[in-house]
Structure formats: structure tokens, C-alpha cells
C-alpha positions as CSV (number, residue, x, y, z in Angstrom):
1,X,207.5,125.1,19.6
2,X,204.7,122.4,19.2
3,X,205.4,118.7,20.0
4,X,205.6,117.9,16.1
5,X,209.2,120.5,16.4
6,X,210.0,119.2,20.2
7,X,210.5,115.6,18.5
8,X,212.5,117.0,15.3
9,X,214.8,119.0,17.8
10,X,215.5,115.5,19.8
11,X,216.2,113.7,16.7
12,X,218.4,116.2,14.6
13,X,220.5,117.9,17.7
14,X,222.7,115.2,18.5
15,X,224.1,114.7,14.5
16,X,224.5,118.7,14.4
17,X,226.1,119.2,17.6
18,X,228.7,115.8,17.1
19,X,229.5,117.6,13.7
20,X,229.6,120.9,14.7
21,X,231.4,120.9,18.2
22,X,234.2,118.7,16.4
23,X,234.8,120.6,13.7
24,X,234.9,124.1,15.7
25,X,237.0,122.8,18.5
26,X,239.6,121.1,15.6
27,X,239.3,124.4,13.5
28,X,240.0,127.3,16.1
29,X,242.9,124.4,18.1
30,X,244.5,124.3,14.4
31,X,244.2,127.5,13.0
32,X,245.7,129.2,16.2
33,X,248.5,127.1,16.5
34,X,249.4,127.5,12.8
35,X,248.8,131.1,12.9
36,X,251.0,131.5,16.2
37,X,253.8,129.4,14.3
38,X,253.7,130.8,10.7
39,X,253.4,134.6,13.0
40,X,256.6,133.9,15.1
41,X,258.4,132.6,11.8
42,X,257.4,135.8,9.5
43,X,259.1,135.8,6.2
44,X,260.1,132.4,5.2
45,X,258.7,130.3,3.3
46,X,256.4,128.8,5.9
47,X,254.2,132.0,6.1
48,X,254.0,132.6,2.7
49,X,253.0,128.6,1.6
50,X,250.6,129.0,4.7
51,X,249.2,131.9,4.4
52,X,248.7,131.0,0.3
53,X,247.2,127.4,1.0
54,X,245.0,129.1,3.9
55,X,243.2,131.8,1.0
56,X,242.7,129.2,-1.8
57,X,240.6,126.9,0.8
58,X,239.1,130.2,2.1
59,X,238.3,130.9,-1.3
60,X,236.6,127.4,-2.1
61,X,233.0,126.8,-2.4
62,X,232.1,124.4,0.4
63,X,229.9,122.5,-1.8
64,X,232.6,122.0,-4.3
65,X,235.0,120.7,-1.3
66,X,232.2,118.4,-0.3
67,X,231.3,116.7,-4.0
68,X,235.2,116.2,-4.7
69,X,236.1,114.7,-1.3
70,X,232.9,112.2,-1.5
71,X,234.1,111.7,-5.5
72,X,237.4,110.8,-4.9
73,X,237.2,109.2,-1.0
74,X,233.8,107.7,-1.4
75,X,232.9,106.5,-5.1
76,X,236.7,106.0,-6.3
77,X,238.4,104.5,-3.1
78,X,235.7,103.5,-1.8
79,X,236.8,104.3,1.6
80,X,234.2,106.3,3.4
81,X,230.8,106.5,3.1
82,X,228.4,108.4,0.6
83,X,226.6,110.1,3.3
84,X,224.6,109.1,6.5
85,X,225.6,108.8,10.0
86,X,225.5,105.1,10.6
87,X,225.2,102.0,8.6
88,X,222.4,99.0,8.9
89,X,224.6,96.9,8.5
90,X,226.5,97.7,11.8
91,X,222.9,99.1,13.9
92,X,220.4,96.5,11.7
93,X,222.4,93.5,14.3
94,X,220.7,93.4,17.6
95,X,223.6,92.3,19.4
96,X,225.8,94.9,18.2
97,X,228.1,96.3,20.7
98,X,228.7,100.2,21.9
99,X,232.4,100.2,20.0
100,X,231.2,99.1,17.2
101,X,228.4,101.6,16.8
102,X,231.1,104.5,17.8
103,X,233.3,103.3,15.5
104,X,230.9,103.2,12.9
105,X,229.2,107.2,13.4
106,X,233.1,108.2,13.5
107,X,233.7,106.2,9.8
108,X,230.8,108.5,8.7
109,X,231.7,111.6,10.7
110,X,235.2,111.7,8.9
111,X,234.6,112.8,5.6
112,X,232.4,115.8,6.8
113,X,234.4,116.4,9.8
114,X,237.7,117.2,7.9
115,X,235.4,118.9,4.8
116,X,234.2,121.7,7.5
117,X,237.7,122.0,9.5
118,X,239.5,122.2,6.2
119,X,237.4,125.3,4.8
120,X,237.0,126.5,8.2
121,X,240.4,126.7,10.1
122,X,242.7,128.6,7.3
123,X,240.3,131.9,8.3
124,X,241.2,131.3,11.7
125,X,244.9,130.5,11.0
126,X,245.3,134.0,8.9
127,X,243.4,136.0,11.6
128,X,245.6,134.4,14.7
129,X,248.8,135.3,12.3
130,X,247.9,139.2,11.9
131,X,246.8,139.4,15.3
132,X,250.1,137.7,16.4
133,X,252.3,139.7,14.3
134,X,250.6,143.3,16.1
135,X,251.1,141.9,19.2
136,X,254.8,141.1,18.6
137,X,255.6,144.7,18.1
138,X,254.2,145.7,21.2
139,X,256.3,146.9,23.9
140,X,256.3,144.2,26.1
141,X,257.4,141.6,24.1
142,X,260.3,143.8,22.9
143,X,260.9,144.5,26.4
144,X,260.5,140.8,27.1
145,X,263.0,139.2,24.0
146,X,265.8,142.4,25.5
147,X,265.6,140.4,29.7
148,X,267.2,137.8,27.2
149,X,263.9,135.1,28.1
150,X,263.9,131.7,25.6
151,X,262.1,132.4,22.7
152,X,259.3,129.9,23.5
153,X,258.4,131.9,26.6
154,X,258.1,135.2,24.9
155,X,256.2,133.6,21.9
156,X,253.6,131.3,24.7
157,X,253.7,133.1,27.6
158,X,254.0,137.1,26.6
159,X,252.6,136.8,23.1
160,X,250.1,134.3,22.9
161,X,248.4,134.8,25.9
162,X,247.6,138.3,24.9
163,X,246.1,137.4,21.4
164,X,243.5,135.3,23.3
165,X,241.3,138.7,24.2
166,X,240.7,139.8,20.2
167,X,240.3,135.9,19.1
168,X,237.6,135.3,21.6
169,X,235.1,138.2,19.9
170,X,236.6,135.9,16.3
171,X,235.3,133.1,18.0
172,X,232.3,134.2,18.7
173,X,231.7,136.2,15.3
174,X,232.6,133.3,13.4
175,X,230.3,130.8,14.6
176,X,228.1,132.3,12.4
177,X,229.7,131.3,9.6
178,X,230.7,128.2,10.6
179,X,226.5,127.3,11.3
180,X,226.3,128.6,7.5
181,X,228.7,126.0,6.8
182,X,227.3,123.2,8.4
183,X,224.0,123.8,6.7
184,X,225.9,123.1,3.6
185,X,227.8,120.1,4.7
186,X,225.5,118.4,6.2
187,X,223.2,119.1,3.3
188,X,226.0,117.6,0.7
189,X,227.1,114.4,2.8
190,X,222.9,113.7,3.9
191,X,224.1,114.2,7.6
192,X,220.3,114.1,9.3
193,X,221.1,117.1,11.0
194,X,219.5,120.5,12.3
195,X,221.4,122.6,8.9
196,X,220.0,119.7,6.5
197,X,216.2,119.7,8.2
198,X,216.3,123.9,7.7
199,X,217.0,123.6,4.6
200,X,214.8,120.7,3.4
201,X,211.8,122.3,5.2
202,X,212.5,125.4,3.9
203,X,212.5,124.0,0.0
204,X,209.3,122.2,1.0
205,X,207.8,124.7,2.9
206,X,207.1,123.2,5.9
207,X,207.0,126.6,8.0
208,X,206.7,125.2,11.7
209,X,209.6,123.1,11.4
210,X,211.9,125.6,9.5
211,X,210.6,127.7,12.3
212,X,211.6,125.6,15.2
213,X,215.3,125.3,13.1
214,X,215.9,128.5,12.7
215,X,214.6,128.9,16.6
216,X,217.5,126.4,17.5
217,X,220.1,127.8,15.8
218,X,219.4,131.4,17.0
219,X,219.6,130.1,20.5
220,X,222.4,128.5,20.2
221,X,224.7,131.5,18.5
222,X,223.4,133.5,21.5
223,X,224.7,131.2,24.3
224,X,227.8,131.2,22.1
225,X,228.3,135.0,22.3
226,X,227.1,135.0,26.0
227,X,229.9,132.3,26.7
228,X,232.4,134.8,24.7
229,X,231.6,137.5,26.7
230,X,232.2,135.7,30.1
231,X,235.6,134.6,29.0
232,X,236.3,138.0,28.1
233,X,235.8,139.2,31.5
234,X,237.9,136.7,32.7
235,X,240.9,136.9,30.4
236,X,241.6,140.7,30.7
237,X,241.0,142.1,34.3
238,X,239.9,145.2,33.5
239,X,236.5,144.5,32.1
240,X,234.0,144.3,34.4
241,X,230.1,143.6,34.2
């Protein structure tokens, strides 16, 4: 990568990694607890409102998610911004302080941030509930619920725990699609991000620095899937390396 890319990739990989860490951390932490409850409370009407609400915003473009929410949140209420990561009028005043600047990145970050955990989590939420509802009909849970132990303990402790192993390899699978994602968001709410330079360089072709993009982004789904792999290991004993 020349120095032309080496100073794109400093500018754009702190906007893509705040969006991207935030929504994949709030996606797979709310779409495995859903799953685990709507899973552990099969056949009412809880599983069948979530697991209905969780296809239709699998189903939705994200672009379509993005236009509507900056429609209605940004030109109508007028309560986020349009797009951008800051404001001038917050980072154009010298004597600006650090709170304020946060404050302002996170009034921008919202609107994305909840556009890509929205569209992102309900896949999560229906794979963690088929995963869970397998898992409850294995032996040891049955065995488990018969020793007479509290509900929560067989659900958390017996249940859960064991539903980790498949949902790390749907961790790592799905980072893929959530990268996809981002290009699109950030692309829709002009976050100056690593997904919105791909895509603009690609359109304009400008080959080095769709090039060093694509470079970046292939790098990082590998340490991703390396990471997976390690925590594999360590969740079930038996594999070794």
C-alpha cells in the first residue's frame, strides 16, 4: 500500500471501526438474549411476534431502512443529523471541550448505529432461537430440569452455555455480511468511513484506493475468523490445535 492509501486508511478506520464494533457488539448481545428468551418460552405469543418482526427486518432493504429513518428522524423531527460524523458547529470552536465533541460523534452515530443493529440482530436472534430449541432436547438438559434445578439454571448455565460453540462459527460467518452492510450505511447516512471510500473509489475508479479498501477489509474478516477459532478452542475442550 503506497503512502497516498497509508493516509486514507488513517483517516477512514476510526469512523468504520466506531460504527462497526458498536453495532456488532449491540447486534450479537441483543439477538442472543432475545433468541435464548423467545427459545425457552416456545409457543406463545412471544416467539411467534418475535420470530415474525425478526424476518420482516431480515427481509428489508438496508437502504430503504436508512432513507426512512433519516426521512422521518432527520428531515421531519429534525432530531438527528442528515449524515456526517461531527458538526462545525461543535469542532469549528477552538475551545471546545472533549464531552462535547463525544457527545456530538454519538448524536451522529445514533441514527446509523440503530439502522445497522436493527437489520442486523433479528438474523442473529432467529439463529440463537433454533440453536437453543436443539439444545433443549438434548439429554442433559432433560436430565438437568428431572435433579429438579430452577429453571434459570438449566436455561443459563446447561443450555446457554452450550449454544455458545455453534454461534461462535455465526459470529464469525456473519461478519461478512454485516461489512456488506456497513458499506451501505455508511454510504446512505455519508459516514466518511472505509465501506463509503470502497464504494466511492470504486464508482470513480480510483483503483489504488479501492485497492487498499478492499485490502483492509479482507484483513480484518480474517483476524475475525482467526479470533473465532481461538475461542472455539477454548469453549469446548476437545478441540485442540
Amino acid at each position: 500500500m503506497d503512502s497516498r492509501n497509508e493516509t486514507e486508511a488513517k483517516r477512514i478506520m476510526p469512523p468504520t471501526i466506531l460504527l462497526f464494533s458498536s453495532s456488532t457488539i449491540l447486534s450479537f448481545s441483543l439477538g442472543m438474549y432475545i433468541g435464548r428468551i423467545i427459545a425457552w418460552r416456545r409457543g406463545g405469543k412471544l416467539e411467534y411476534g418475535s420470530t415474525v418482526v425478526g424476518m420482516i427486518l431480515y427481509s428489508v432493504p438496508t437502504f430503504w431502512v436508512g432513507l426512512m429513518a433519516i426521512w422521518i428522524f432527520s428531515y421531519r423531527l429534525d432530531l438527528f443529523p442528515i449524515g456526517g460524523i461531527k458538526s462545525v458547529a461543535v469542532w469549528g470552536v477552538p475551545d471546545a471541550g472533549v464531552l462535547a465533541k463525544a457527545l456530538d460523534i454519538g448524536h451522529h452515530l445514533f441514527l446509523p448505529l440503530t439502522v445497522e443493529v436493527l437489520l442486523f440482530f433479528p438474523g442473529i436472534m432467529l439463529m440463537m432461537k433454533n440453536v437453543m430449541l436443539e439444545t433443549l432436547e438434548e439429554d442433559y438438559v432433560i436430565t438437568a430440569r428431572a435433579k429438579g434445578l430452577p429453571e434459570k439454571v438449566v436455561r443459563d448455565h446447561h443450555a446457554a452455555r452450550n449454544v455458545m460453540l455453534p454461534m461462535v462459527t455465526v459470529f464469525a460467518l456473519s461478519l461478512v455480511f454485516s461489512f456488506s452492510g456497513s458499506i451501505i450505511v455508511e454510504n446512505v447516512f455519508n459516514w466518511p468511513g472505509l465501506g463509503a471510500m470502497f464504494l466511492g473509489a470504486t464508482i470513480g475508479y480510483d483503483y489504488p484506493i479501492a485497492q487498499g479498501a478492499f485490502i483492509i477489509m479482507s484483513a480484518v474478516l480474517l483476524i475475525a475468523i482467526l479470533i473465532s477459532e481461538i475461542l472455539y478452542a477454548y469453549l469446548d475442550p476437545r478441540v485442540r490445535y
